[in-house]
C-alpha positions as CSV (number, residue, x, y, z in Angstrom):
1,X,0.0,0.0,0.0
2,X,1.9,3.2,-1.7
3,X,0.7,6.5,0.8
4,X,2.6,10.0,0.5
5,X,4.4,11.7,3.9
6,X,1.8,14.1,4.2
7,X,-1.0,11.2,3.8
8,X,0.6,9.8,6.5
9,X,1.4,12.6,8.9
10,X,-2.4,13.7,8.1
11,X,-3.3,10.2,9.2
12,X,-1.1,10.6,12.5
13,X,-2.6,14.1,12.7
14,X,-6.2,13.6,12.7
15,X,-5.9,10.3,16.0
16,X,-4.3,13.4,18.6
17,X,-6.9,14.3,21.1
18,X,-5.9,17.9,19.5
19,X,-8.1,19.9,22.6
20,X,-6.7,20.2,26.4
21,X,-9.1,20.4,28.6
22,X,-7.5,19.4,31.9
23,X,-4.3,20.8,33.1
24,X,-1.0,19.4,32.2
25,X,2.1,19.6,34.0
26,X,3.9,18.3,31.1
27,X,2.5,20.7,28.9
28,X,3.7,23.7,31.0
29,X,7.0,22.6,31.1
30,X,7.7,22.7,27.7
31,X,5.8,26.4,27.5
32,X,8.3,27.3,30.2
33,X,6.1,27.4,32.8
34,X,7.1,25.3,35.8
35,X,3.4,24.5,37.3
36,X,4.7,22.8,40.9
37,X,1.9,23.7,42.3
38,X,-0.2,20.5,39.8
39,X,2.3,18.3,41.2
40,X,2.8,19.1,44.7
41,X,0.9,18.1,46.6
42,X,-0.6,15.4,44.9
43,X,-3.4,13.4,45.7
44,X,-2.4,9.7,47.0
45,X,-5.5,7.9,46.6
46,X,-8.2,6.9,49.4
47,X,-7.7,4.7,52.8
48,X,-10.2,1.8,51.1
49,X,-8.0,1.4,47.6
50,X,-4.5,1.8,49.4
51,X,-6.2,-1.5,51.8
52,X,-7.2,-3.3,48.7
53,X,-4.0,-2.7,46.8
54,X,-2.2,-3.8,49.9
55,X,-4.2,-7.0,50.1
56,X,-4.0,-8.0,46.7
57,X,-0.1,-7.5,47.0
58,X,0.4,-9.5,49.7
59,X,-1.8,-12.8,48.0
60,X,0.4,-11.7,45.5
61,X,4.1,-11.8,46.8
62,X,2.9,-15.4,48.9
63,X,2.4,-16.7,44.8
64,X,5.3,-15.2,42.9
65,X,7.7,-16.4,45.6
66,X,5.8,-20.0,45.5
67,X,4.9,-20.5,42.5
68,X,6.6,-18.4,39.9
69,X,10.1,-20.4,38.5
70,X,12.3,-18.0,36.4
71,X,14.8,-20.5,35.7
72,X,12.1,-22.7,34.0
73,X,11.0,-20.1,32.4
74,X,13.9,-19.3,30.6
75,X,14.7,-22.6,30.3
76,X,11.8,-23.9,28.4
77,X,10.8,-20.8,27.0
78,X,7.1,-20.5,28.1
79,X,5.3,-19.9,31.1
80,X,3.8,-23.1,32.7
81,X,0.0,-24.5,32.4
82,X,0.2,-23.6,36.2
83,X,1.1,-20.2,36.5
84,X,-1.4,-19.2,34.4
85,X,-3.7,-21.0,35.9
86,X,-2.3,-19.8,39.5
87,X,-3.1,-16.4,38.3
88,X,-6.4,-16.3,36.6
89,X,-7.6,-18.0,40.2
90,X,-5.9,-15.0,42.2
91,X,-7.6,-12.4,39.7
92,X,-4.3,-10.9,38.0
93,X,-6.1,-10.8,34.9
94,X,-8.1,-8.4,36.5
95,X,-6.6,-6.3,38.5
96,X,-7.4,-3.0,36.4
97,X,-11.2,-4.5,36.0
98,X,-13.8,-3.0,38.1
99,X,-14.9,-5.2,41.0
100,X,-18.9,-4.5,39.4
101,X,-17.2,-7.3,36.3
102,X,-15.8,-9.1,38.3
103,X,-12.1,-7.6,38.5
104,X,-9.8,-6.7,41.8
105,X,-10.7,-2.6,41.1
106,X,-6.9,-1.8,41.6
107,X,-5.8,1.9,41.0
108,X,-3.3,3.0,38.6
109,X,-0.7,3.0,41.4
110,X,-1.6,-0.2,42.8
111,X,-1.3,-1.8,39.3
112,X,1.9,-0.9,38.4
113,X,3.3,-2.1,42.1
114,X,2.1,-5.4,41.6
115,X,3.5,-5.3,37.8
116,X,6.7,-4.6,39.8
117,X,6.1,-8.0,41.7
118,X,5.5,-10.0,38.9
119,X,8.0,-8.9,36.3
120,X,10.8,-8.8,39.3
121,X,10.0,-12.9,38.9
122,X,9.8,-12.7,35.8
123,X,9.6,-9.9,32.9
124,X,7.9,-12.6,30.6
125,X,4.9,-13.0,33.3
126,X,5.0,-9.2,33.9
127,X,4.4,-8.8,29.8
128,X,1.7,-11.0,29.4
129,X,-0.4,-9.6,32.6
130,X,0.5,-5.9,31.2
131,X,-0.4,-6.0,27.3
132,X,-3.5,-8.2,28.8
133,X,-5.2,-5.2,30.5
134,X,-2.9,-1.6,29.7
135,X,-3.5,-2.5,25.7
136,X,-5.7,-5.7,25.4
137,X,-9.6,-5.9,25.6
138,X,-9.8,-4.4,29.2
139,X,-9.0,-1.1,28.8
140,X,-10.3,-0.2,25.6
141,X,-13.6,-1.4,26.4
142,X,-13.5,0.3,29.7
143,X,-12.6,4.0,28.1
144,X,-14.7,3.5,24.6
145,X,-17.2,0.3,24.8
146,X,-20.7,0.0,24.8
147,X,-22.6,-1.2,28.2
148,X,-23.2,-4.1,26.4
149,X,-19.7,-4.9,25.5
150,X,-18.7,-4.1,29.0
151,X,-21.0,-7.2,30.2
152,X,-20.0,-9.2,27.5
153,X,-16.5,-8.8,28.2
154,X,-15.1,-7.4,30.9
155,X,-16.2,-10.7,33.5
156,X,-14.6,-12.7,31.1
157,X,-10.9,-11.0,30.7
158,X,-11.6,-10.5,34.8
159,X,-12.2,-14.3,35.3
160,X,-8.8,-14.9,33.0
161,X,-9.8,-14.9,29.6
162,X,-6.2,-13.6,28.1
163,X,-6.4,-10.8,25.4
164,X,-4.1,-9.5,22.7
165,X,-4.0,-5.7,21.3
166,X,-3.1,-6.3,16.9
167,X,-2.1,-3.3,14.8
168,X,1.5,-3.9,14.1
169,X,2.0,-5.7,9.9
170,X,5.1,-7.1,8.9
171,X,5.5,-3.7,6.7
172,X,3.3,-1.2,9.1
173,X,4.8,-0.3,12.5
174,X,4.7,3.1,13.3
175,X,3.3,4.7,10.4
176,X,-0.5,3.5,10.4
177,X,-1.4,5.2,7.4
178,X,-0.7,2.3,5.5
179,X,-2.8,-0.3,7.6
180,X,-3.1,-3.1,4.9
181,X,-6.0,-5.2,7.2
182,X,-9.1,-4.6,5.9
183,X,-12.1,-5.4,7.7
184,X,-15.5,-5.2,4.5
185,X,-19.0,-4.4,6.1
186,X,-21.2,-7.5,5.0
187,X,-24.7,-7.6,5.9
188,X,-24.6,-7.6,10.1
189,X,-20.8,-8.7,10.2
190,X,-17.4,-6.9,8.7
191,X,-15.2,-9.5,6.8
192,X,-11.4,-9.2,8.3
193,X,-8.3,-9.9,6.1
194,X,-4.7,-9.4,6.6
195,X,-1.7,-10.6,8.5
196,X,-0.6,-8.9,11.9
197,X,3.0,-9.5,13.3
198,X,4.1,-9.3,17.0
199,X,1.3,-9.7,18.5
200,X,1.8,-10.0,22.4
201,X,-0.3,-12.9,23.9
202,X,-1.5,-13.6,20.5
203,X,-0.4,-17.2,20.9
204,X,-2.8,-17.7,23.9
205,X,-5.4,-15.2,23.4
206,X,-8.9,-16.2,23.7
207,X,-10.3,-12.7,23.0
208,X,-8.1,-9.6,20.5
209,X,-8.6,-6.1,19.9
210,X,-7.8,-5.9,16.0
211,X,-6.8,-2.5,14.1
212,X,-8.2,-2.6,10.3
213,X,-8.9,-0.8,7.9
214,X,-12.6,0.2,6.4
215,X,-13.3,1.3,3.1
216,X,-13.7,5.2,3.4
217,X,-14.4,4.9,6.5
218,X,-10.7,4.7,8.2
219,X,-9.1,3.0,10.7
220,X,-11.3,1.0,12.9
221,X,-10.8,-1.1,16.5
222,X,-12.7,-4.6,16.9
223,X,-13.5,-6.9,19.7
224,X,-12.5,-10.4,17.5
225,X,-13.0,-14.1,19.3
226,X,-9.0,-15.3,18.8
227,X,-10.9,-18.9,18.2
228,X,-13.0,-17.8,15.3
229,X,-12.7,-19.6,11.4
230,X,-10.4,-18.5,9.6
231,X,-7.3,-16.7,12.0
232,X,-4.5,-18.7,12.5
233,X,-1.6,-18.7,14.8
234,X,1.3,-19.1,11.8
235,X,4.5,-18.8,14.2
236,X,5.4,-18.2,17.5
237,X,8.2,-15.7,17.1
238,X,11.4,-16.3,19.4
239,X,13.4,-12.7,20.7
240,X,16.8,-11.7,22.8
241,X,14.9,-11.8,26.2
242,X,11.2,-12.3,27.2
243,X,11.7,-16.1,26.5
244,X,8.3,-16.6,28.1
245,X,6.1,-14.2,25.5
246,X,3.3,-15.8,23.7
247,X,3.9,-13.6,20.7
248,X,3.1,-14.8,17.2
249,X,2.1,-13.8,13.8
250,X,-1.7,-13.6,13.2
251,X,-3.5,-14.4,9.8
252,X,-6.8,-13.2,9.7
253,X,-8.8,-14.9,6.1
254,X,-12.6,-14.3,5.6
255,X,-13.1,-13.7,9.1
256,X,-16.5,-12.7,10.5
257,X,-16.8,-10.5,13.1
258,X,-20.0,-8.8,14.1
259,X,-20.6,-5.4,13.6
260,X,-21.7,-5.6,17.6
261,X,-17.7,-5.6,18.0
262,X,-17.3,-2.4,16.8
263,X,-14.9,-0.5,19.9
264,X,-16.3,3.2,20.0
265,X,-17.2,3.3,16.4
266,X,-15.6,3.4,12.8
267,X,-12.6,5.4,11.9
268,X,-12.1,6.0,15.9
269,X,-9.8,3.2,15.9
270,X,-6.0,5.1,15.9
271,X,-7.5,7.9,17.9
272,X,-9.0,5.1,21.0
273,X,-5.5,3.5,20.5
274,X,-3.8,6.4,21.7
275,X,-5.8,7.5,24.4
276,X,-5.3,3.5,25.8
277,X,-1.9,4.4,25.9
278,X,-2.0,7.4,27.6
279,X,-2.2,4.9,30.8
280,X,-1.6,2.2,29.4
281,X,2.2,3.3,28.9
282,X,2.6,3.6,32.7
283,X,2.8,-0.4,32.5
284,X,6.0,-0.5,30.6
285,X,7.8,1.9,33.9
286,X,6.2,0.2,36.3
287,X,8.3,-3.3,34.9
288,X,11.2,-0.5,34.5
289,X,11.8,0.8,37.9
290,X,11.0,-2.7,39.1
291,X,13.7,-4.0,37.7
292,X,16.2,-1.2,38.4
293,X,15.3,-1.2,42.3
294,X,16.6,-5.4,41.6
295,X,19.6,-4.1,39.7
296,X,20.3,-2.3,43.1
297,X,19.9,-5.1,45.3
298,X,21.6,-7.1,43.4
299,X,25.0,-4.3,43.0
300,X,25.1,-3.6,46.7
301,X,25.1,-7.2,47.6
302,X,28.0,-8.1,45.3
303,X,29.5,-4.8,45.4
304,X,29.9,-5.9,49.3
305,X,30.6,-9.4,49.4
306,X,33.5,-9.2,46.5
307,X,36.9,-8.0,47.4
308,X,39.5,-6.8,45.5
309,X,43.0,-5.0,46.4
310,X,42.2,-5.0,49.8
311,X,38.7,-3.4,49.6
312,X,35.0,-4.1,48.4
313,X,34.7,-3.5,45.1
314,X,31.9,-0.8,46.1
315,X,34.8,0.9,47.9
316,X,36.9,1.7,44.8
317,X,35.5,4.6,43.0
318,X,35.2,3.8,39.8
319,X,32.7,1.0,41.2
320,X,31.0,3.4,43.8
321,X,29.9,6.0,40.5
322,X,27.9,3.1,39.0
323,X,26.3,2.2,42.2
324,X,25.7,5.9,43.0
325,X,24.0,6.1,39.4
326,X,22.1,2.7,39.7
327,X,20.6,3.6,43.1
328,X,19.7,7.3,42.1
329,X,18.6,6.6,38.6
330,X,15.7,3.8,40.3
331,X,14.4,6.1,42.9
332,X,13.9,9.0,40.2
333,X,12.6,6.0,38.1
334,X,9.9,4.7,41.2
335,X,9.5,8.9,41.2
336,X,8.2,9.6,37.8
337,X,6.1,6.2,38.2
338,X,4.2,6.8,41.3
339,X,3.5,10.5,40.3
340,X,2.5,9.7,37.1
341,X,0.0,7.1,38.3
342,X,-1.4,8.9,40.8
343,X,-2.1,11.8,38.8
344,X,-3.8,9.2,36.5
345,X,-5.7,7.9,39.3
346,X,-6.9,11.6,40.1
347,X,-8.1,12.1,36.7
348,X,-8.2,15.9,36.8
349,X,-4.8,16.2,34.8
350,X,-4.3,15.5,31.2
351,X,-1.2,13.0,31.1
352,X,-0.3,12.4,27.8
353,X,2.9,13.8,28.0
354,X,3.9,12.3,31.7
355,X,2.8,8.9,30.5
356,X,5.0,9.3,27.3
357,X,7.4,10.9,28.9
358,X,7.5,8.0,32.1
359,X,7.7,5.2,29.2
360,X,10.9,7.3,27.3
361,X,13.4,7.8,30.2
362,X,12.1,4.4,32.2
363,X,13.0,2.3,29.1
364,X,16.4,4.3,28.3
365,X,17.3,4.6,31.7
366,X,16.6,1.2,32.9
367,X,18.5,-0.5,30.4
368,X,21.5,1.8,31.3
369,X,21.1,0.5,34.9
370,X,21.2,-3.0,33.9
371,X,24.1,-2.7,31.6
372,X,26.0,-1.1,34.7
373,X,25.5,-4.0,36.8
374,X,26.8,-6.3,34.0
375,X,29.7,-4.5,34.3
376,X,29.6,-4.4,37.9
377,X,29.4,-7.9,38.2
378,X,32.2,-8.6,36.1
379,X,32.8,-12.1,34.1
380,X,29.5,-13.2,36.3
381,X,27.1,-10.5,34.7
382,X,28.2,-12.0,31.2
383,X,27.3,-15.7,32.8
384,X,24.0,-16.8,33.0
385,X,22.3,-17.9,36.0
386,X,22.2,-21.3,35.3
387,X,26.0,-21.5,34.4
388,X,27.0,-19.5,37.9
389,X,24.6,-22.0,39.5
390,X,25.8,-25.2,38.1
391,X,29.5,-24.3,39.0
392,X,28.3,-23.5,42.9
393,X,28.0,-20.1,43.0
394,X,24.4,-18.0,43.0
395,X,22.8,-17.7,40.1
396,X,21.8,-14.0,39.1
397,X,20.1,-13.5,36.0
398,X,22.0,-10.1,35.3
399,X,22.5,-10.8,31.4
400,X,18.8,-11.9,31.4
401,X,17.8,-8.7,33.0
402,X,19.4,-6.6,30.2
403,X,18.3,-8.5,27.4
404,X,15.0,-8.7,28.9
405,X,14.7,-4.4,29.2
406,X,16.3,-3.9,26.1
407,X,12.8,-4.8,23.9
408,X,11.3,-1.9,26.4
409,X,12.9,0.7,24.0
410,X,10.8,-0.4,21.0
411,X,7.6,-1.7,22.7
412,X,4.6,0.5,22.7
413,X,6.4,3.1,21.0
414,X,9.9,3.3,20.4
415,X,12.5,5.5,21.3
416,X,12.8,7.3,18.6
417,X,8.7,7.3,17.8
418,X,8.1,8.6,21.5
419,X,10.7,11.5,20.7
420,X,8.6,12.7,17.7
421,X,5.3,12.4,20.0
422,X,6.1,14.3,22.9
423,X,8.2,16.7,20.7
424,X,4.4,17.3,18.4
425,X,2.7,17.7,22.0
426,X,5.8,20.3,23.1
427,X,5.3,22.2,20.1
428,X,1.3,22.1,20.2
429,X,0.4,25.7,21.0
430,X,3.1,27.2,18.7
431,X,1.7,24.9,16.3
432,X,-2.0,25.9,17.3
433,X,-1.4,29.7,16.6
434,X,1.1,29.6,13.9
435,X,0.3,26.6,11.7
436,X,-0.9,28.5,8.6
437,X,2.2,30.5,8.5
438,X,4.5,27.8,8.0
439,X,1.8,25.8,6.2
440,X,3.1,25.7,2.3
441,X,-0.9,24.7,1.2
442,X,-2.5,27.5,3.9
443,X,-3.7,31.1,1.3
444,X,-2.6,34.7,1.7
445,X,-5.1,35.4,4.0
446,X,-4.7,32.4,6.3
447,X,-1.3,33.4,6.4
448,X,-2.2,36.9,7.1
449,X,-4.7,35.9,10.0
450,X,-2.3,33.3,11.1
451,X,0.5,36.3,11.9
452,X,-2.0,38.6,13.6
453,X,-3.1,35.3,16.0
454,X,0.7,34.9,16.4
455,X,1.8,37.9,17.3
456,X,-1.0,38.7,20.2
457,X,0.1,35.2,21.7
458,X,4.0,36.0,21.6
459,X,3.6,38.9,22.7
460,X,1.9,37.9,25.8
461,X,3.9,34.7,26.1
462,X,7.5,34.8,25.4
463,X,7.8,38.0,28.3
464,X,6.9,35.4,30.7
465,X,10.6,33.4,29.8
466,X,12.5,36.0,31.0
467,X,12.6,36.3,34.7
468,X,11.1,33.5,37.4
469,X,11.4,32.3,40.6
470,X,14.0,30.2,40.3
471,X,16.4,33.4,39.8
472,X,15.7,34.0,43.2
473,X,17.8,32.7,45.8
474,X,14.5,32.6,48.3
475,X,12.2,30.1,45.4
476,X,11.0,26.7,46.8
477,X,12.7,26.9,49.9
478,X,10.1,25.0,51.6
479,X,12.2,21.9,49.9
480,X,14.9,22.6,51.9
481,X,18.1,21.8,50.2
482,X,16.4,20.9,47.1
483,X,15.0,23.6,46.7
484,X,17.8,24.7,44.5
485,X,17.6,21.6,42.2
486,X,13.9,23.2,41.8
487,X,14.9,26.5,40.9
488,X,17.3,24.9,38.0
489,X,14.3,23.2,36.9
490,X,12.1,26.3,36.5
491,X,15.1,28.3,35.0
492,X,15.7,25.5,32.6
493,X,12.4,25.5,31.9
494,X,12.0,28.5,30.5
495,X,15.3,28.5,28.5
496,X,13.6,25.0,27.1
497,X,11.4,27.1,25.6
498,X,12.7,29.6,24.4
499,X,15.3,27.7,22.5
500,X,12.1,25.9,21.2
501,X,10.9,29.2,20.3
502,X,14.2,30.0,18.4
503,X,14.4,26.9,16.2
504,X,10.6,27.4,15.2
505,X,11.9,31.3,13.9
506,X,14.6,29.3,12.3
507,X,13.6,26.2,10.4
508,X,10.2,26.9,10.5
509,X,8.0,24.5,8.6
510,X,11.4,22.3,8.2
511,X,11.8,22.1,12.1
512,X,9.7,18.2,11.8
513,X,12.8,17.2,9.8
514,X,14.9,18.4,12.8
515,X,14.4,15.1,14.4
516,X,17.3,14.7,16.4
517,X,17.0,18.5,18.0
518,X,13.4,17.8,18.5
519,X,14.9,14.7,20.5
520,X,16.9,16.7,22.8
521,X,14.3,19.0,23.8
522,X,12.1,16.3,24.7
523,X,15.2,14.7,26.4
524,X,15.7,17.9,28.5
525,X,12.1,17.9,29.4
526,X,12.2,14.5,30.7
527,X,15.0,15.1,32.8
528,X,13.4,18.0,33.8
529,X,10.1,16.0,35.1
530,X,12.5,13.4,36.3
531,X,14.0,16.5,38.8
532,X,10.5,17.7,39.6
533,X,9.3,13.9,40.8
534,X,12.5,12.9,42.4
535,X,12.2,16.1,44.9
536,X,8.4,15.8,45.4
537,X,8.7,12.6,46.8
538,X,11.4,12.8,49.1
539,X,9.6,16.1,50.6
540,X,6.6,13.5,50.7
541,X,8.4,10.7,52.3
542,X,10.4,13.2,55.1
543,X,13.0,11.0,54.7
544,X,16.3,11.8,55.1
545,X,18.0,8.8,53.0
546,X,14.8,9.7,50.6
547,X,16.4,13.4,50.5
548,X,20.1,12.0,49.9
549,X,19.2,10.1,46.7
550,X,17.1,12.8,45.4
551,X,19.6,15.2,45.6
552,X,22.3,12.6,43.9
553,X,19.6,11.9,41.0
554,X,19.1,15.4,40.8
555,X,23.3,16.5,40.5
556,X,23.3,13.8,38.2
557,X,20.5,14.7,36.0
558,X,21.6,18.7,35.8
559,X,24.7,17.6,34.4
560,X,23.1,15.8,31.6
561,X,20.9,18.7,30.7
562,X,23.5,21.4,30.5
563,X,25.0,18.9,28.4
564,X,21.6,18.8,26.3
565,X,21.3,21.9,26.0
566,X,25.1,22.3,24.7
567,X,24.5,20.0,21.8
568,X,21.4,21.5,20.8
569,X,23.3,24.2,18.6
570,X,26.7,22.3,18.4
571,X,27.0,18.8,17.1
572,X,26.8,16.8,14.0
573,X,23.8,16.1,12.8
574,X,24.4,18.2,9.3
575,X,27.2,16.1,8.5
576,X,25.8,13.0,10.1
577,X,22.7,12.9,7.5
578,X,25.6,13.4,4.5
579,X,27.2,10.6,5.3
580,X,24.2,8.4,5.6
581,X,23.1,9.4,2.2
582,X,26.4,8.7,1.0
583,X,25.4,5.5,3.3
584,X,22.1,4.4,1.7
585,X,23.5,5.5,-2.1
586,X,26.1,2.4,-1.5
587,X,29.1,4.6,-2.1
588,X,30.4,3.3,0.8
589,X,30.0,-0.4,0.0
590,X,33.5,-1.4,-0.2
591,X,34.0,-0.6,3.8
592,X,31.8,-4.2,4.2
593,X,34.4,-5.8,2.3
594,X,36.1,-8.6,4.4
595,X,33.5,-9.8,6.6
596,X,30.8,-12.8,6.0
597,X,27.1,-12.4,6.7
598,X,25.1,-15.5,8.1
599,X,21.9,-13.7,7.8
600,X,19.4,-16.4,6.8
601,X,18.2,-15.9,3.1
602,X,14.7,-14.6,3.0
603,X,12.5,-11.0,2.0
604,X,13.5,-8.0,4.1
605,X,9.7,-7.9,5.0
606,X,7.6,-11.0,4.7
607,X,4.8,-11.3,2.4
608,X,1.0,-9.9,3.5
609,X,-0.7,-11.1,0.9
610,X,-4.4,-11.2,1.8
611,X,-4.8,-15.4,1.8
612,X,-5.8,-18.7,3.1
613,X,-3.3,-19.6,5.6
614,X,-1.1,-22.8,4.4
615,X,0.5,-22.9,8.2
616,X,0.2,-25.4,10.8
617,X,-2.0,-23.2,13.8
618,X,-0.2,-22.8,16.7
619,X,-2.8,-21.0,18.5
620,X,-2.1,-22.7,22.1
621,X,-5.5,-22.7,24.7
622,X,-4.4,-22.0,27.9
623,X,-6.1,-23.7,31.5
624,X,-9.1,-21.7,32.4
């Protein structure tokens, strides 16, 4: 399916929730405008769901400590009959699910902690629970679906019914524009063709939320029975980490699915997507911080135990800076997390950009954390759990960890994707009051009405980036020593912005091709957040040791933002993008000379074909 950029960016355009009706603090930050006061204090939920969540937990922790074997999950590469099993009966499936279905009624908070739990056992189990309820049936149906479909559904994903969420093609990731599943009204039922790759749970799914495409109507979400005539389970894809993930490649031919199924209704299916994921991102940091706060067990145990030249290895400093980053990078982590969930909870703030903010720096940062302790560990965090075991030594599954986070950086978004979201989000009320101006397609007098709207917002606005309180030795001082981390934050803030401000002046209607300045602004910002989360909570837990890694995290983090902010007007990407054109046009072939490739022969992208399958189904039921 051939589509133009602007097809697609028009595509992207028109599934953003473009109003903002609730505060953001997110927003505000990247206008320049440090808005503590949405943040702090924040609400932290009522005495009745803190006494559920902690019940839940504790049945919890007594099963993944009982029941829940990493090594044979890694080992056979799929989570036993048992667990599953163990789970549905403890209501995991539905812990997001209101108790009126049938479901445990967590709160976003709550959630993520027992997400924590479970993926610190294992990620795998973690990943199948998550894309079950932040992206599968549950939540869509909860924000967009019918009372009907509620009842219909809802009891069953709460009583263990496992769901799958299917929009990814072997050639459509993160441009849906070209969507090649089609689903054809026909009579009282749409007919569904097409092939859908990576599809979480797909393997054991009993119930899928499919993306397709209907003629001139647009993109569309369904409600499809995973046992229906016609799909079939053609692989169960194998990955780096995650070796538990039921995650396959889905063929849908001549499938019937009736129009009854219909999520919200037709052509609302990219734009219900996205506001899934405005929560439903929170999973992905919840099984981020969890496994940093391991990462730090893990470090200070060894760290103290091995000895070398006289001293514990956490007593020479190049060993101590890791461990001072791995311990301050999960607290600000477990900061961003809680805040942003309990703001979700609240549901008086508009949290697109926390959420995608929280998903961005969890997955990068995480992943640096666990690559630390692979180097803190030595040989051992090359060695698998299994080998250290089998020789007599314990077995920690460092190398597991990292190749387990790493996928975090692509799922639900990746990196680069979530740059080029937050960054159109950052940019939204320049965009809102100057669009025609930089628009090539927008008349003389569009243009003309554009400036006028421009120049009455600028006017008013860009005063507002010149002084603040944190030029003032007395601003936030209620945070006691970090008050000062606080006033960087609302200074940087408003030099965020106004270097925003400059590259619009500059590149205008070119600044979307500025991709990798676009990602340094939103880097910035998230560091920024990262500050502003790490501080609230330590006032909020009146801890001193709460207070001492807030203050590391937050020396840590300036550090990287002056250096953002450096390489926003001086580094390399001119040259960079000549080189990989010179790249791409093959004139620098010869430099692969020497070396063999074992790729497998086979297409770049497999075929899509709409067909009959010819595979074996391995579409695997689980225990209900």
């Amino acid at each position: 399916m051939t589509v133009d950029e602007r097809a697609a960016r028009q595509v992207a355009e028109q599934a953003r929730e473009t109003r903002w009706q609730r505060p953001s603090f997110g927003k505000e930050l990247f206008l320049g405008h440090f808005r503590l006061d949405l943040i702090h204090p924040h609400p932290s939920g009522s005495a009745e769901d803190r006494a559920r969540g902690e019940a839940f937990l504790e049945k919890l922790r007594e099963f993944t400590e009982s029941r829940i074997d990493n090594t044979v999950i890694e080992r056979d590469a799929q989570i036993p009959d048992d667990v599953l099993k163990g789970l549905k009966d403890l209501g995991a499936f539905g812990m997001k699910i209101k108790p009126e279905y049938g479901g445990v009624g967590l709160t976003q908070v709550y959630y993520n902690k027992a997400l924590m739990l479970v993926g610190s056992a294992n990620p795998a189990v973690g990943a199948m629970l998550s894309a079950h309820q932040s992206i599968g049936v549950p939540q869509p149906i909860a924000m967009f679906g019918s009372p009907e479909q509620k009842q219909e559904f809802l009891p069953r994903c709460a009583k263990g019914e496992i769901t799958a969420f299917l929009l990814t093609e072997p050639d459509v990731g993160s441009d849906p524009a070209r969507l090649g599943t089609t689903a054809v009204p026909d009579g009282d039922d749409y007919v569904l063709n097409g092939v859908k790759l990576w599809t979480t749970n797909g393997v054991v799914a009993d119930l899928l939320v499919v993306m397709a495409q209907v003629p001139e109507r647009g993109i569309t979400a369904f409600v499809v029975e995973a046992g229906a005539e016609g799909i079939t389970v053609e692989n169960r894809n194998a990955f780096m980490g995650l070796r538990g993930l039921e995650n396959g490649v889905t063929r849908f031919h001549d499938v019937r699915v009736p129009k009854k199924n219909v999520i919200g209704k037709e052509g609302a299916g990219l734009k219900i997507a996205l506001a899934t994921l405005n929560t439903g991102r929170l999973s992905l940091p919840a099984l981020c911080a969890g496994s940093a706060k391991w990462c730090l067990k893990v470090a200070r145990e060894w760290s103290t135990e091995r000895v070398q030249w006289g001293l514990p290895v956490g007593r020479h400093e190049a060993i101590a800076g890791k461990i001072a980053y791995i311990a301050a990078t999960a607290y600000a982590l477990e900061a961003v997390l809680d805040l942003s969930s309990e703001l979700a909870d609240a549901g008086e703030h508009d949290i697109r950009i926390e959420a995608a903010l929280a998903k961005l720096y969890a997955s990068e940062k995480a992943w640096l954390v666990a690559d630390e302790l692979v180097q803190v560990r030595g040989g051992r965090g090359y060695e698998t759990a299994q080998s250290q075991a089998a020789r007599g030594e314990r077995g920690v599954a460092a190398e597991q960890v990292l190749r387990d986070l790493r996928i975090n950086r692509i799922f639900e978004g990746s990196t680069e994707i979530m740059h080029l979201l937050i960054a159109r989000e950052a940019v939204d009320a320049h965009l809102s009051v100057a669009g025609d101006i930089i628009d090539p397609d927008a008349d003389r007098q569009a243009k003309i009405r554009a400036a006028a709207k421009a120049g009455g917002f600028y006017a008013k606005w860009f005063p507002t980036l010149i002084v603040g309180k944190g030029q003032s030795p007395a601003g936030y001082t209620e945070f006691g020593p970090l008050a000062r981390h606080l006033r960087f934050v609302e200074r940087s803030a408003r030099k965020l912005a106004r270097q925003t401000f400059y590259a619009m002046s500059r590149w205008q209607g070119k600044m979307e091709r500025k991709q990798r300045f676009l990602s340094r602004i939103v880097d910035i910002g998230a560091e920024l957040f990262a500050i502003s989360a790490a501080c609230v909570r330590a006032v909020q837990d009146r801890n001193p040791n709460s207070q001492q890694l807030a203050d590391a995290f937050a020396k840590q983090a300036r550090i990287r933002v002056d250096e953002l902010f450096e390489k926003l007007w001086k580094n390399t990407d001119d040259s960079d993008q000549v080189v990989a054109r010179q790249v791409l046009d093959g004139n620098y072939a010869w430099l692969e000379d020497g070396v063999v490739d074992v790729s497998i022969p086979g297409p770049w992208i497999a075929d899509s074909t709409h067909r009959a399958s010819t595979a074996a189904n391995v579409h695997r039921p689980t225990p209900r």
